[in-house]
N, C-alpha and C positions, 0 to 999 in steps of 0.2 A: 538222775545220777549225775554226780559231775565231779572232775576231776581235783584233787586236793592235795597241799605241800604234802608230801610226805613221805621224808628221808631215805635215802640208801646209799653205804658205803660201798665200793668195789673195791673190796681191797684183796679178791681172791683170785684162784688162778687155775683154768686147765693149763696144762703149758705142753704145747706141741714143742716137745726138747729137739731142737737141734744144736749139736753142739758150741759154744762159743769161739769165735778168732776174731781176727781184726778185719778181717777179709772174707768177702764172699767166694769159693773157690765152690763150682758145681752147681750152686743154686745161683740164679743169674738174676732171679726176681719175685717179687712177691706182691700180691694184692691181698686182701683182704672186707669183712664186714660184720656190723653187728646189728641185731634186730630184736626188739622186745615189743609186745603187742598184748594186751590184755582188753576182753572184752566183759562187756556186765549184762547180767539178765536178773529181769522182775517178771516173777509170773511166767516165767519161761519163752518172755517177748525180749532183744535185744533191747536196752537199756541205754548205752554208751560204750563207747571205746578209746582208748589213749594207744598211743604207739609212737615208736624212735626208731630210727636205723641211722647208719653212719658207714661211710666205706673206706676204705686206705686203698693207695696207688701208690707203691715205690718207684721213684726216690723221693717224691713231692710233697708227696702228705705226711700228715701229722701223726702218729699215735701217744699213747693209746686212745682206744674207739671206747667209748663208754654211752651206753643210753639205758635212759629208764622209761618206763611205762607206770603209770599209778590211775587207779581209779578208788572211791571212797564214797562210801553209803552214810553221810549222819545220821545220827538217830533223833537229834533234836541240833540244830545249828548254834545254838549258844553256847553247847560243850562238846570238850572234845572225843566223846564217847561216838562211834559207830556202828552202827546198823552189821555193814559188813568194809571191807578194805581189800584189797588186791596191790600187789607190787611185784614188778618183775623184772631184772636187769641181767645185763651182758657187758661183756667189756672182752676187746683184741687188744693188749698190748704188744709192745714191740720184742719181737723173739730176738732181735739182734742184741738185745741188753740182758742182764741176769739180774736176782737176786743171790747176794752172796758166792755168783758162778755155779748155780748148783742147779736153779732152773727159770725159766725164760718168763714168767709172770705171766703168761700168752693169752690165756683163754681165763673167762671167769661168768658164772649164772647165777643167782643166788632169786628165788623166787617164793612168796608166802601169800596164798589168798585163804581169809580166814571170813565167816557171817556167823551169826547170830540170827539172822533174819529167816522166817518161814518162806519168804518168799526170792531171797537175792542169791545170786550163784555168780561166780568168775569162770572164765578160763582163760588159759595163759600160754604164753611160746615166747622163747627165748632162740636164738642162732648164735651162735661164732662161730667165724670159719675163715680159715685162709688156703689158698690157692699159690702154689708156692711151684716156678719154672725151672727147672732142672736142667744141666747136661754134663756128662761126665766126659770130657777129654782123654785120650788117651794117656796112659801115666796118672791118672790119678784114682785110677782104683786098680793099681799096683800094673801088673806086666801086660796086661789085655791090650789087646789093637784095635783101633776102629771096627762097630760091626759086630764084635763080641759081644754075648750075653750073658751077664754077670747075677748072679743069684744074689739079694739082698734079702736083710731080712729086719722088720719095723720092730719096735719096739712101744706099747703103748700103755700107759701108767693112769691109772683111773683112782681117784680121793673125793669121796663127797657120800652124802647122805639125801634119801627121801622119807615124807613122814605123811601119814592121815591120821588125824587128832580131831575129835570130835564131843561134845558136852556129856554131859550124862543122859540128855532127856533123848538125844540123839540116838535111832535104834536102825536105822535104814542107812548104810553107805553107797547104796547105790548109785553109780556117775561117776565116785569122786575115785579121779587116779592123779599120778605123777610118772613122768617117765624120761627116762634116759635114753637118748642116742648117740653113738655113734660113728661115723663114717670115714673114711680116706679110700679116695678115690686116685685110680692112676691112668693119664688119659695122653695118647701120642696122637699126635696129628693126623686125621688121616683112618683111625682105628677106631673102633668100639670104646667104650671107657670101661674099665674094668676094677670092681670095687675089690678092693683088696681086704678093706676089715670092715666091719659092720657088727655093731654090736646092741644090746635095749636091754633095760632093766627099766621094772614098774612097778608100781604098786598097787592095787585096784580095788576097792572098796565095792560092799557085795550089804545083803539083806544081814540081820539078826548080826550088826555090830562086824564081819567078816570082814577081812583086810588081807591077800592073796599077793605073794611076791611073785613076779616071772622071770624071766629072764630070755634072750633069741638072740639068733648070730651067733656070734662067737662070744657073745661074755659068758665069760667062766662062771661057775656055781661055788669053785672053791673060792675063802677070804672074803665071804659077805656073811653078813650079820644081821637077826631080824630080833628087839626088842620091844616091849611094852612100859613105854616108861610116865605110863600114867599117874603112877603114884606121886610123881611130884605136887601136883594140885588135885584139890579135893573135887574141884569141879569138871574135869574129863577122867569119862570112861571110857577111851582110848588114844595113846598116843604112841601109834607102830610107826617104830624107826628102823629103817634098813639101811647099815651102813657099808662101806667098802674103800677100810680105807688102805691105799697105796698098792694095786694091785697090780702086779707086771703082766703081760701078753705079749707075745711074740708072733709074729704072722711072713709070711715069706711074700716075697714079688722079683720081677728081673728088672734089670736096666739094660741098656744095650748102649756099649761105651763110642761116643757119637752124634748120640741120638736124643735128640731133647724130648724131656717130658713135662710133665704136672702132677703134683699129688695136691690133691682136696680135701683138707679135712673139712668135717662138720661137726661140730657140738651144737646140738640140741636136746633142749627140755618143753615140754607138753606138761600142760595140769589141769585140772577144774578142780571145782571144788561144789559141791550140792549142798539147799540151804536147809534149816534148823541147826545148825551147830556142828557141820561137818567140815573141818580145813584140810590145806593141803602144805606142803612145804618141799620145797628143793635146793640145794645149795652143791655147788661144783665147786671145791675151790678152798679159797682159807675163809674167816673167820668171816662172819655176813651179820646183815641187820636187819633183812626183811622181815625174818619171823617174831622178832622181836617188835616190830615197827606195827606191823599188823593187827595180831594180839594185843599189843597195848592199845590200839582205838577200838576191840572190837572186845576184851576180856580184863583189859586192867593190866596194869604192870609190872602188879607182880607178878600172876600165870606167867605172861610174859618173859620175865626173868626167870621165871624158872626154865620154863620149855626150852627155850634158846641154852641156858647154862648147863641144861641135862643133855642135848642133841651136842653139843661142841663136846661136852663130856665123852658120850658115848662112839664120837667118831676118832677122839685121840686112844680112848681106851675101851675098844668094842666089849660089854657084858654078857650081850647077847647069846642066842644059840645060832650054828650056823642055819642060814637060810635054807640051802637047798639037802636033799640028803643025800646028791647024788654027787661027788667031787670030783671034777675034772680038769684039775689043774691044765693051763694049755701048755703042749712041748715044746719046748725052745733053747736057746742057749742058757736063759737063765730064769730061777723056780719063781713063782708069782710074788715072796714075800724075799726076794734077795734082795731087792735096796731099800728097804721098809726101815725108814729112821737117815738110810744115804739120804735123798733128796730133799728131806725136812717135811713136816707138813700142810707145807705150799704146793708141794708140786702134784698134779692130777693126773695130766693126762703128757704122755712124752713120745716124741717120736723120733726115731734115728735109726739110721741105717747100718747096716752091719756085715761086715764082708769076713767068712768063715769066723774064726776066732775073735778076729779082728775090730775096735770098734772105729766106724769111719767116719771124719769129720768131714762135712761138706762145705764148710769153711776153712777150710786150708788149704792153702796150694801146696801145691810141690808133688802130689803123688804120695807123699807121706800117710802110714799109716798105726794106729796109734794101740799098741799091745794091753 
């Protein structure tokens, strides 16, 4: 096995929203990092591995973080046809900047390991995650004094799709998943660290063609979407897409005005994929090139074009039926599909805090708070 060019755009985004100003007012600092690692098996022996990471340190460092991981099975070296292909990317850009003002470009995954091969298999792991220092002065989350503990409440917005697509000769999916996480963690010095949301979505491939959505934590069942959009090409008999796009969540935590903290986010995605003709696919974020990139070495370019132009299809305009059958939208100040079209769709995943009615910018000074 060995590793080989092959393309991918980031041009997508979880975006931990916190709101824009010119100033940092509450959040005092921020680190951050990105990590993609893909390994290869033949014969169910480790084969090879590619991997990236990159980390950010405010005020010094650079963003955005972007790294790739690719490995690539030819099937004969003179053309560019593959055996099997894997690709898997992350990218942190800088929250401090927007698109359009509307949201922070922040986080993005975009992952597609596809074979052909009876004997080649991927697996894949993607991270972003930033680590972001907090302290709220008194006067700036309105009249509270030093010592006080203030009820907030996160906000967190989730856009993207997972897929297992596999040949027609392909009857076993057993191994092959996709999965989503994720985490923010709130952690004071001195104390336990206490995870405030935690959420997973999967997809897991099973015997006699089967393909199983879950879901744990706290992600909600309502505003996802599970289709079969194999008809695009004649040559797979399946390609289950579960989409979920722009879903609001609301989660509560305190702060105590004074007192410095950290919240942690984690975006991660997990995949494999098992060989004869079984792929996998994930994408966090706006428009991606993996699954296109993949499939084309390992299926031809048109499959290719199609799969990719039917999965972008189906996550701007879900066809689907809903996935779960159980709806439980989460409570909070506002319903899962209320800014669905606000934020465009770039924005994934967003987080900001929120004092009663109120929504609060931790980029502003003053105390100011904003109706």
């Amino acid at each position: 096995m060995r590793a080989a060019a092959l393309p991918l755009a980031l041009a997508g985004v979880i975006a931990l929203v916190w709101p824009i100003a010119p100033v940092l007012a509450g959040t005092t600092s921020f680190t951050g990092a990105a990590a993609a690692q893909i390994t290869g098996f033949r014969g169910g022996a480790q084969s090879g591995q590619d991997s990236d990471s990159a980390t950010f340190s405010d005020p010094n460092g650079t963003l955005p973080l972007q790294v790739v991981a690719r490995l690539v099975d030819p099937n004969n070296a003179s053309t560019a046809g593959a055996d099997a292909a894997g690709v898997v990317g992350a990218q942190l850009a800088d929250p401090r900047t927007s698109s359009g003002g509307a949201d922070t470009d922040e986080f993005a995954i975009d992952l597609a390991l596809s074979s052909i091969s009876t004997e080649i298999s991927y697996t894949a792991q993607a991270t972003s995650e930033e680590l972001r220092n907090i302290l709220y002065a008194p006067g700036e989350l309105g009249p509270e004094s030093a010592g006080a503990t203030v009820q907030l409440e996160g906000r967190v917005f989730v856009d993207g799709a997972v897929a297992i697509f596999a040949d027609q000769s392909a009857m076993n999916f057993t191994g092959a998943f996709t999965r989503l996480r994720v985490t923010v963690t709130k952690q004071v010095e001195g104390q336990s660290p206490e995870q405030v949301f935690l959420g997973t979505l999967e997809l897991t491939g099973g015997a006699d063609r089967q393909v199983t959505p879950t879901h744990g934590g706290n992600f909600p069942t309502a505003g996802i979407f599970t289709t079969d959009l194999s008809s695009v090409d004649a040559s797979l008999s399946v390609f289950q897409v579960m989409v979920f796009p722009n879903l609001a969540i609301n989660y509560p935590f305190d702060a105590v005005v004074g007192q410095a903290f950290t919240l942690h986010a984690v975006v991660e995605v997990d995949a494999q994929n098992v060989p004869g003709g079984v792929g996998v696919a994930a994408v966090i974020g706006t428009p991606f090139s993996s699954l296109n990139n993949v499939v084309s070495l390992t299926r031809g370019s048109a499959p290719a074009a199609k799969m990719s132009n039917a999965l972008q299809q189906e996550r701007s305009q879900p066809t689907g039926e809903p996935t779960f059958a159980t709806q439980n939208p989460q409570p909070g100040l506002f319903g899962l599909f209320s800014l669905c079209g606000l934020l465009g769709f770039e924005s994934v995943l967003g987080f900001v805090a929120l004092v009663g009615l109120r929504v609060w910018n931790p980029y502003r000074r003053g105390g100011r708070r904003q109706r």
